[in-house]
Biotite code that builds the C-alpha atoms (Angstrom):
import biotite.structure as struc

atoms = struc.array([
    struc.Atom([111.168, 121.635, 116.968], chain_id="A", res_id=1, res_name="UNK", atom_name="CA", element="C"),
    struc.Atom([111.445, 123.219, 113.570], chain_id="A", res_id=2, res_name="UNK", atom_name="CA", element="C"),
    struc.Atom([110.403, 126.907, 113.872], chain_id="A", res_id=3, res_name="UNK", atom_name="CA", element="C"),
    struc.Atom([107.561, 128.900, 111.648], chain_id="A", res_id=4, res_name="UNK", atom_name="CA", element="C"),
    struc.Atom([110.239, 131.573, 110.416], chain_id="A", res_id=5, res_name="UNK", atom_name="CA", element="C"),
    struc.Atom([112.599, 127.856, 108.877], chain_id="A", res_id=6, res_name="UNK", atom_name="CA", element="C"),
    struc.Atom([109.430, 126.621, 107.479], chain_id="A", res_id=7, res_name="UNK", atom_name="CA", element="C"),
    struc.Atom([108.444, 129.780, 106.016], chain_id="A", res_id=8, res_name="UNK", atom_name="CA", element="C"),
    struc.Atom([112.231, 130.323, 104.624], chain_id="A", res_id=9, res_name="UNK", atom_name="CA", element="C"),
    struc.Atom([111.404, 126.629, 103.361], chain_id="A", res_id=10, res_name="UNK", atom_name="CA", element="C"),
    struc.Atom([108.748, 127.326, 101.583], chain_id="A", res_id=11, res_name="UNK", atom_name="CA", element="C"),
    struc.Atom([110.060, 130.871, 99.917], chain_id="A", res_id=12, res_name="UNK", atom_name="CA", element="C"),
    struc.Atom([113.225, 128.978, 98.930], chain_id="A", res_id=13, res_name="UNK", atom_name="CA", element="C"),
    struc.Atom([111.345, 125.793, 97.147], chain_id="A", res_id=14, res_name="UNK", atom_name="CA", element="C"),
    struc.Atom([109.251, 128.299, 95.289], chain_id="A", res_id=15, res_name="UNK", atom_name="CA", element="C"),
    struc.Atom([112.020, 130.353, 94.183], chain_id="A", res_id=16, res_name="UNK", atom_name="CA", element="C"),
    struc.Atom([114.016, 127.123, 92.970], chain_id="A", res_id=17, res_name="UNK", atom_name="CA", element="C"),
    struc.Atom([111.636, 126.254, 91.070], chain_id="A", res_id=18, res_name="UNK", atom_name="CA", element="C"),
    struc.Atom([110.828, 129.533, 89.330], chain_id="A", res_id=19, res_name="UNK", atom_name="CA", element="C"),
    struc.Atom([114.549, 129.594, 88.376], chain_id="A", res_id=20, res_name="UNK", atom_name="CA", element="C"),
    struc.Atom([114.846, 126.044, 87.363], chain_id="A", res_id=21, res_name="UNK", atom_name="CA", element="C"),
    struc.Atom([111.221, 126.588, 84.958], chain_id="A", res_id=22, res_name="UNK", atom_name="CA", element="C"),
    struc.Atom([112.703, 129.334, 83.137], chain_id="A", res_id=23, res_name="UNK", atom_name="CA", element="C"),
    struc.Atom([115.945, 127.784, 82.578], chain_id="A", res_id=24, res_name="UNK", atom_name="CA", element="C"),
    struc.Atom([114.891, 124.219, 81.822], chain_id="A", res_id=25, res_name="UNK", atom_name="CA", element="C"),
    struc.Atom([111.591, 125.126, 79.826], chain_id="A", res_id=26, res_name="UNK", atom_name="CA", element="C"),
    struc.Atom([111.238, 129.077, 79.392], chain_id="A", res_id=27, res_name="UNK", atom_name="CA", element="C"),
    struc.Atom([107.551, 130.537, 78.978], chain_id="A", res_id=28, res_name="UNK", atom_name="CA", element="C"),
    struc.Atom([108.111, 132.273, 75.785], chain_id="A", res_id=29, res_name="UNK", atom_name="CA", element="C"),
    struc.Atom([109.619, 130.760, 72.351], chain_id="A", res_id=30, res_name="UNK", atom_name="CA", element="C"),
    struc.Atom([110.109, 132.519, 69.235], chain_id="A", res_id=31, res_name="UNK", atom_name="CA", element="C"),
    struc.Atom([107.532, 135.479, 70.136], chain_id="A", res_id=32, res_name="UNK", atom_name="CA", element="C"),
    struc.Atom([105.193, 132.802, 71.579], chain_id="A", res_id=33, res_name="UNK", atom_name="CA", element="C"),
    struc.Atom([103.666, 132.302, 74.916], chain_id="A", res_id=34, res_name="UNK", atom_name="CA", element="C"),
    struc.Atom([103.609, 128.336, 75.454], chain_id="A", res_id=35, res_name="UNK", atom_name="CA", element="C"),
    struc.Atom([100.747, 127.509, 78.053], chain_id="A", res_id=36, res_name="UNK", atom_name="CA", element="C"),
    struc.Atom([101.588, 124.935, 79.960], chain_id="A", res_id=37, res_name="UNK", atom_name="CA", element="C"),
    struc.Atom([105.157, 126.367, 80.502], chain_id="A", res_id=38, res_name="UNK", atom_name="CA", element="C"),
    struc.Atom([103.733, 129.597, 81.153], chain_id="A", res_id=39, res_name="UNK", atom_name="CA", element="C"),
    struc.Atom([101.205, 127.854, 84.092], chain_id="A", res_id=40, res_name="UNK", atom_name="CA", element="C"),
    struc.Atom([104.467, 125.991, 85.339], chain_id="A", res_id=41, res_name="UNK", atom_name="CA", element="C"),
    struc.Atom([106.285, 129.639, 86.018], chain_id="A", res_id=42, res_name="UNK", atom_name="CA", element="C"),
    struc.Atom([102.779, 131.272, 87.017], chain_id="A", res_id=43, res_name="UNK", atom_name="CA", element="C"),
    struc.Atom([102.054, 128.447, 89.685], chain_id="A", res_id=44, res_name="UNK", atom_name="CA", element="C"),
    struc.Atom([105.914, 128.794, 90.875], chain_id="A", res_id=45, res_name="UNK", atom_name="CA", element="C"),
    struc.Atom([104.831, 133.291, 91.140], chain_id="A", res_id=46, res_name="UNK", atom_name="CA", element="C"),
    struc.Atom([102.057, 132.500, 93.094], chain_id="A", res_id=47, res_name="UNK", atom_name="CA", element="C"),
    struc.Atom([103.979, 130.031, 95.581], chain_id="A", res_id=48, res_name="UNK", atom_name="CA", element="C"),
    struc.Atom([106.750, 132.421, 95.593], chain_id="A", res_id=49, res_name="UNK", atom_name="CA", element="C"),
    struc.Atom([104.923, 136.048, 96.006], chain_id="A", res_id=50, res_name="UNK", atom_name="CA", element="C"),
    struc.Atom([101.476, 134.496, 97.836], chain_id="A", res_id=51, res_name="UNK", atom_name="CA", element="C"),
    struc.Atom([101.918, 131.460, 99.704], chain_id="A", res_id=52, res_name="UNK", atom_name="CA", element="C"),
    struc.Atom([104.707, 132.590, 101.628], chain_id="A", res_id=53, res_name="UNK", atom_name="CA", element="C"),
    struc.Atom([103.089, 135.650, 102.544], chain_id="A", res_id=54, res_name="UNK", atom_name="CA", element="C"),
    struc.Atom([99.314, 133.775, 103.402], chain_id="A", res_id=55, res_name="UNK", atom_name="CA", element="C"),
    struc.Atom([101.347, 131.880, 105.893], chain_id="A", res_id=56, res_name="UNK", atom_name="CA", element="C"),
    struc.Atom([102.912, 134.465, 107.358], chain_id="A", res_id=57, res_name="UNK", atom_name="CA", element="C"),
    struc.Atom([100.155, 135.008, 109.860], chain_id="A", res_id=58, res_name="UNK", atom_name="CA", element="C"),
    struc.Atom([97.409, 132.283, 111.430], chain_id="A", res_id=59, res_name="UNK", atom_name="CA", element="C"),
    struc.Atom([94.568, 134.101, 110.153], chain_id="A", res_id=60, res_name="UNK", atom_name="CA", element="C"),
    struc.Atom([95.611, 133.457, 106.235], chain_id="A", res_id=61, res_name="UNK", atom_name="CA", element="C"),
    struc.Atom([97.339, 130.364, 106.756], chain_id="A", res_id=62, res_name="UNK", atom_name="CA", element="C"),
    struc.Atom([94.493, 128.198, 105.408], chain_id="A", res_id=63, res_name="UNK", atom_name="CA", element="C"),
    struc.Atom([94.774, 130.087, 102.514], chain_id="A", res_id=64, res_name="UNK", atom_name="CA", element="C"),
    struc.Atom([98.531, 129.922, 101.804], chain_id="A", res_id=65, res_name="UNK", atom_name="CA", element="C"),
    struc.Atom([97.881, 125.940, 102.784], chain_id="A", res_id=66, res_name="UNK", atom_name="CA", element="C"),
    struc.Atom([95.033, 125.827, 100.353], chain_id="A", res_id=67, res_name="UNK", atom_name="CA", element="C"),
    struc.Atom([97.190, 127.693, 97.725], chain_id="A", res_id=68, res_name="UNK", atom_name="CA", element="C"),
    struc.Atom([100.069, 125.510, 98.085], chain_id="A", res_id=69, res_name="UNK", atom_name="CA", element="C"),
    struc.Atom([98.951, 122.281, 98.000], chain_id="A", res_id=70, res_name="UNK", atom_name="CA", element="C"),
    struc.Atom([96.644, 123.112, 94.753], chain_id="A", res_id=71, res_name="UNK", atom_name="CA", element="C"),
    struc.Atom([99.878, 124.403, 93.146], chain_id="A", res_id=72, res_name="UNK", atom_name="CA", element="C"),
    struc.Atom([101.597, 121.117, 93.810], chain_id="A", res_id=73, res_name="UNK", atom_name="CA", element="C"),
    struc.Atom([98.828, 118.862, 92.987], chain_id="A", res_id=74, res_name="UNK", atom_name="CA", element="C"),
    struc.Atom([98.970, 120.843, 89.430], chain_id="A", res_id=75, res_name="UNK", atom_name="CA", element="C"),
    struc.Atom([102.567, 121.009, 89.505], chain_id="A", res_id=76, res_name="UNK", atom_name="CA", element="C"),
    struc.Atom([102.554, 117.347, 90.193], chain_id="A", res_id=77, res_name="UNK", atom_name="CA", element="C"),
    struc.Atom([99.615, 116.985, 87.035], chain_id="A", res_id=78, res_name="UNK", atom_name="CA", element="C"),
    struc.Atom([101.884, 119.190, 84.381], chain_id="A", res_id=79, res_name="UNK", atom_name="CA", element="C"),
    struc.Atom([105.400, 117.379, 85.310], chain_id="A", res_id=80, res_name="UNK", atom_name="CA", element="C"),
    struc.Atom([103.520, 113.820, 84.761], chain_id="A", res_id=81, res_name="UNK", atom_name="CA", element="C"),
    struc.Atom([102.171, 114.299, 81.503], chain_id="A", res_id=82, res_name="UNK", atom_name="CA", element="C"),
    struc.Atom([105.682, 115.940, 80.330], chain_id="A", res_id=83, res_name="UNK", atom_name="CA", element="C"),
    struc.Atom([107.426, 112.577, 81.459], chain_id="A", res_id=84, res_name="UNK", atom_name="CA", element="C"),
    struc.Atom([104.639, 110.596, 79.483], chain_id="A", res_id=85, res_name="UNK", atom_name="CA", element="C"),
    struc.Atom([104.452, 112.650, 76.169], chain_id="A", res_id=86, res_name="UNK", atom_name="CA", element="C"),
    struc.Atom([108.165, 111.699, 76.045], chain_id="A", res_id=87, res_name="UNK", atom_name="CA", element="C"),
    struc.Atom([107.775, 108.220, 77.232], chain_id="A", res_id=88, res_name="UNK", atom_name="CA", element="C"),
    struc.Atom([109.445, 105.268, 75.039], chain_id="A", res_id=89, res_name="UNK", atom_name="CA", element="C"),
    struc.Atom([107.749, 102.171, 75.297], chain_id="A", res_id=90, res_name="UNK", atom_name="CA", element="C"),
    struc.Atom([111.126, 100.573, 75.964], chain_id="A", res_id=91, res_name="UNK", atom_name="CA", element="C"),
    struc.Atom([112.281, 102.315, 78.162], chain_id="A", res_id=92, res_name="UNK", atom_name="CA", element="C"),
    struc.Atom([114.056, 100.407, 81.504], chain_id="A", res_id=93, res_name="UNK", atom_name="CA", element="C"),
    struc.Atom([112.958, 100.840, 85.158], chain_id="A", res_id=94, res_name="UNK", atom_name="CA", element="C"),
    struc.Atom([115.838, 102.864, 86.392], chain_id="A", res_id=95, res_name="UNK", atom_name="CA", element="C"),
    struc.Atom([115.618, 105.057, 83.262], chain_id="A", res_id=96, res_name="UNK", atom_name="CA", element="C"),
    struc.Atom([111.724, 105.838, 83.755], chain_id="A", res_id=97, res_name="UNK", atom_name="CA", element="C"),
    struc.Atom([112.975, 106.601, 87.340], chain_id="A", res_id=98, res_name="UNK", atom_name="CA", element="C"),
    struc.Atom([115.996, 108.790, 86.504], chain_id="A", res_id=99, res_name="UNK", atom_name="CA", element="C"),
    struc.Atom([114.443, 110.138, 82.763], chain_id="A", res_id=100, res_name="UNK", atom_name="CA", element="C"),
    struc.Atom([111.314, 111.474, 84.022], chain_id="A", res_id=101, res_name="UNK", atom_name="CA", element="C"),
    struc.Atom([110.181, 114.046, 86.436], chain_id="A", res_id=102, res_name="UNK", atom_name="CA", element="C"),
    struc.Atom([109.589, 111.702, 89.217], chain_id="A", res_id=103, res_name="UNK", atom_name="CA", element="C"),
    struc.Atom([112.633, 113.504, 91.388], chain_id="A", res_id=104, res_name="UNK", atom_name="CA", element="C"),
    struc.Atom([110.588, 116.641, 90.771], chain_id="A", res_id=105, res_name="UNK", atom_name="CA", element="C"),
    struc.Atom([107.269, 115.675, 92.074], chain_id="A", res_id=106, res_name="UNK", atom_name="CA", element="C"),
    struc.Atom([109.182, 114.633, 95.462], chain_id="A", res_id=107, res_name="UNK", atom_name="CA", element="C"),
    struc.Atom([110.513, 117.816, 95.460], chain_id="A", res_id=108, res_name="UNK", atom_name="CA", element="C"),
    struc.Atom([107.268, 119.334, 94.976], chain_id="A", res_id=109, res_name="UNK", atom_name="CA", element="C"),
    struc.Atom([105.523, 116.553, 98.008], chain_id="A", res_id=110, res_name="UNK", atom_name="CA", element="C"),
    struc.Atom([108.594, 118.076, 100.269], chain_id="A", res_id=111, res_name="UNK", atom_name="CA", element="C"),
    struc.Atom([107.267, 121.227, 99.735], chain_id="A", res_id=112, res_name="UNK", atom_name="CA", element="C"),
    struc.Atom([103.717, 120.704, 100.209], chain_id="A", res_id=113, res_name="UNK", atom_name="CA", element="C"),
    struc.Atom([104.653, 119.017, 103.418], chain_id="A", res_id=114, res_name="UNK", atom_name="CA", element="C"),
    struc.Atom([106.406, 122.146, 104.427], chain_id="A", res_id=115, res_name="UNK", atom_name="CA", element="C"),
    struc.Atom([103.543, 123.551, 104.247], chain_id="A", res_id=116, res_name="UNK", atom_name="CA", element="C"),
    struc.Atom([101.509, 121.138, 106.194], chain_id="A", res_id=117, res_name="UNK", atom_name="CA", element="C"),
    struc.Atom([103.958, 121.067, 108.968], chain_id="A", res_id=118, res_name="UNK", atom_name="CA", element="C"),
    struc.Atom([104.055, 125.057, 108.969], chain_id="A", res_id=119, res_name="UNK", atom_name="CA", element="C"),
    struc.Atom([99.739, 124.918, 109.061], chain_id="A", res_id=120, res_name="UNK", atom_name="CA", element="C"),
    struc.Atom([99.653, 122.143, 111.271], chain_id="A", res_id=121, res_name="UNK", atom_name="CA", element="C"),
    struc.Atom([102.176, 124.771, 113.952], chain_id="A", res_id=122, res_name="UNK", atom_name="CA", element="C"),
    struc.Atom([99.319, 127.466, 113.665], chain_id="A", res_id=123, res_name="UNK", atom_name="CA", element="C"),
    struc.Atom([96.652, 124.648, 114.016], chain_id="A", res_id=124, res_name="UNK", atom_name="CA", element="C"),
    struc.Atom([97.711, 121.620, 116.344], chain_id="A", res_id=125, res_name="UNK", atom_name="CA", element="C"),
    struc.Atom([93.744, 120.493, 116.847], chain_id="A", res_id=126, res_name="UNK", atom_name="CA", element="C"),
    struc.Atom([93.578, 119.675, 113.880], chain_id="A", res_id=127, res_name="UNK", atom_name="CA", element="C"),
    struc.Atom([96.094, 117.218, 113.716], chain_id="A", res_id=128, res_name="UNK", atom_name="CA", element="C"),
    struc.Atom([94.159, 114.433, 115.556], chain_id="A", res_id=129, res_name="UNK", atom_name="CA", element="C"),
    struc.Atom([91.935, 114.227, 112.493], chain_id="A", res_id=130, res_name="UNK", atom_name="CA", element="C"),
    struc.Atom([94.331, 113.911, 109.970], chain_id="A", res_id=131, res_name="UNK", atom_name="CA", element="C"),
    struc.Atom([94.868, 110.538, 109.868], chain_id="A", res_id=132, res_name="UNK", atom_name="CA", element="C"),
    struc.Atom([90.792, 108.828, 111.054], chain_id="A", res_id=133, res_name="UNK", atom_name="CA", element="C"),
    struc.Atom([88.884, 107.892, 109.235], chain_id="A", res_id=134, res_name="UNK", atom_name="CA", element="C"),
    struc.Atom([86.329, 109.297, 108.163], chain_id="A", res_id=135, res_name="UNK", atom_name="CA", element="C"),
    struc.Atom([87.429, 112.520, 109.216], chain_id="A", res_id=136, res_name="UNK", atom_name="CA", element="C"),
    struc.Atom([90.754, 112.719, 107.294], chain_id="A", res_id=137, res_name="UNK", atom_name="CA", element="C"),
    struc.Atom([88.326, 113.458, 104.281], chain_id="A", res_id=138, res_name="UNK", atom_name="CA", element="C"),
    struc.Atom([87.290, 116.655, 106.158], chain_id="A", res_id=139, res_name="UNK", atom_name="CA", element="C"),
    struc.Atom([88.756, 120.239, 104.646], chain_id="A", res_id=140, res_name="UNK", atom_name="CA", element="C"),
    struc.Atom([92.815, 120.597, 104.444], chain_id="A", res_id=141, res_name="UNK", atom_name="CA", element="C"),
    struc.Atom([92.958, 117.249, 105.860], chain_id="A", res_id=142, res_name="UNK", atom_name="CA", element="C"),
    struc.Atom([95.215, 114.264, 103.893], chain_id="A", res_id=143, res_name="UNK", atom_name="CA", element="C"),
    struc.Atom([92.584, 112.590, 102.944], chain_id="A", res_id=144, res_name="UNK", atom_name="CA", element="C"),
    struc.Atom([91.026, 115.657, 101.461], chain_id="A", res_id=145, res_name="UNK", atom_name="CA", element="C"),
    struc.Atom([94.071, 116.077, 99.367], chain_id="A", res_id=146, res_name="UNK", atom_name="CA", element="C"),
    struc.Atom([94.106, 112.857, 98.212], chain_id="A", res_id=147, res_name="UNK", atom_name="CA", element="C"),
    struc.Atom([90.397, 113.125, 96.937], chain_id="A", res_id=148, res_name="UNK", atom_name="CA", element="C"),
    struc.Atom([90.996, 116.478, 95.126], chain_id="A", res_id=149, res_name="UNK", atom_name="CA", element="C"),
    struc.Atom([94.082, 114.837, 93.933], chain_id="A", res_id=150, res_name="UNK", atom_name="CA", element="C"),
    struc.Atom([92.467, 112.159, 92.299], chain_id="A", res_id=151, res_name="UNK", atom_name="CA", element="C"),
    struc.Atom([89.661, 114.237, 91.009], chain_id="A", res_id=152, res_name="UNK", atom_name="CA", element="C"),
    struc.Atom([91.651, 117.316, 89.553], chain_id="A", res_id=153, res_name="UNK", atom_name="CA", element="C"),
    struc.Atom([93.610, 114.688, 87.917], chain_id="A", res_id=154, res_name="UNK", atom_name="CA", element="C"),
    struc.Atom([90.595, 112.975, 86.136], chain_id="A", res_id=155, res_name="UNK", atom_name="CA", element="C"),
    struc.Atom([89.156, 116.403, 85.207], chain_id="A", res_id=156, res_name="UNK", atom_name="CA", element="C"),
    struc.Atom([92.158, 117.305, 83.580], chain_id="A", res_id=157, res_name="UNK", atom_name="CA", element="C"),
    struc.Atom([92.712, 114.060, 81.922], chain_id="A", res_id=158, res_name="UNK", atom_name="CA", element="C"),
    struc.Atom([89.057, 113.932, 80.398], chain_id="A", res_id=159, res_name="UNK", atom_name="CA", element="C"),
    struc.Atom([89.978, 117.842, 79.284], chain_id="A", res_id=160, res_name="UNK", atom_name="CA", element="C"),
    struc.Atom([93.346, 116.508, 77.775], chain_id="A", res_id=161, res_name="UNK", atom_name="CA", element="C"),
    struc.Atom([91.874, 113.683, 75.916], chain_id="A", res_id=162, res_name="UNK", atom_name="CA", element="C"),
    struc.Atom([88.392, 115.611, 75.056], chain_id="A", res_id=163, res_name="UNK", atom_name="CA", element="C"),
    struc.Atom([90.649, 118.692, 73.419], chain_id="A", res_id=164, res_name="UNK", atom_name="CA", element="C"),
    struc.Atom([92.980, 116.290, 71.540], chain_id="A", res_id=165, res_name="UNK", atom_name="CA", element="C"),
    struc.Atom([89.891, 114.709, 69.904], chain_id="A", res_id=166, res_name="UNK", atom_name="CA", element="C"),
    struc.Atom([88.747, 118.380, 68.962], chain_id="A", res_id=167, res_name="UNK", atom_name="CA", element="C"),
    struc.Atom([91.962, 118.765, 67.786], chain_id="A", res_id=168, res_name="UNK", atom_name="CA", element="C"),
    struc.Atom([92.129, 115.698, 65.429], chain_id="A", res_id=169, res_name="UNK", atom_name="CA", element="C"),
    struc.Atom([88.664, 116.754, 63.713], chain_id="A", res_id=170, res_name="UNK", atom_name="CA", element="C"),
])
């Protein structure tokens, strides 16, 4: 059985990849410039790094560093997908939209979320019966609960994406 201190190092070591790889790939500051959504990336890799970790240190904060971390991959997730589909060609092949885009990187970021849910799921083993009935999967920090706020976090900030760009075009 995987230990909390390996699932913690897990997590700490994730977070810190992807800090590193953010700044080198796509840096938060250009010519003098913050860029937002590169900034978010890096901030959303701080928090994982600095308060996730920590949260699930000990049981009494470890919904919090669960809540934490799977909000910062389901925005993670949200930022890396409309990256790979601002720079989508049309004619693109299927291996290429699997190799050119960030899909590799949201697995990363689903193995790291499931670190996270193995490490909660150590400090809470009732709750593991739930997870997968229905209808209490849909209860809080359960999978289904995580796929519903995935789903709507994504249409919120789609309608925001699309609602700015018209403001923009005006």
């Amino acid at each position: 059985m995987v230990g909390k201190r390996t699932l913690l190092l897990t997590l700490f070591l994730l977070s810190l990849g992807g800090l590193l790889l953010h700044l080198r790939i796509h840096t938060p500051w250009h010519e003098g410039k913050i860029m937002m959504p590169y900034a978010l990336a890096s901030l959303c890799n701080l928090i994982s790094l600095l308060l996730v970790v920590v949260f699930f240190a000990r049981k009494e904060t470890a919904e919090l560093g669960y809540l934490l971390n799977g909000l910062t991959v389901i925005l993670g997730i949200i930022l890396m997908s409309q990256l790979s589909l601002q720079s989508w060609s049309a004619g693109l092949p299927w291996y290429a939209a699997l190799l050119n885009t960030t899909l590799g990187d949201s697995f990363i970021l689903l193995g790291k979320f499931m670190a996270g849910k193995a490490l909660f799921e150590l400090y809470h083993p009732e709750r593991v019966a739930n997870n997968w009935k229905f209808p209490q999967s849909f209860r809080f920090l359960n999978v289904g609960w995580w796929a519903l706020h995935f789903i709507l976090i994504i249409t919120v900030y789609s309608i925001g994406h699309v609602y700015l760009r018209t403001l923009l075009v005006k």
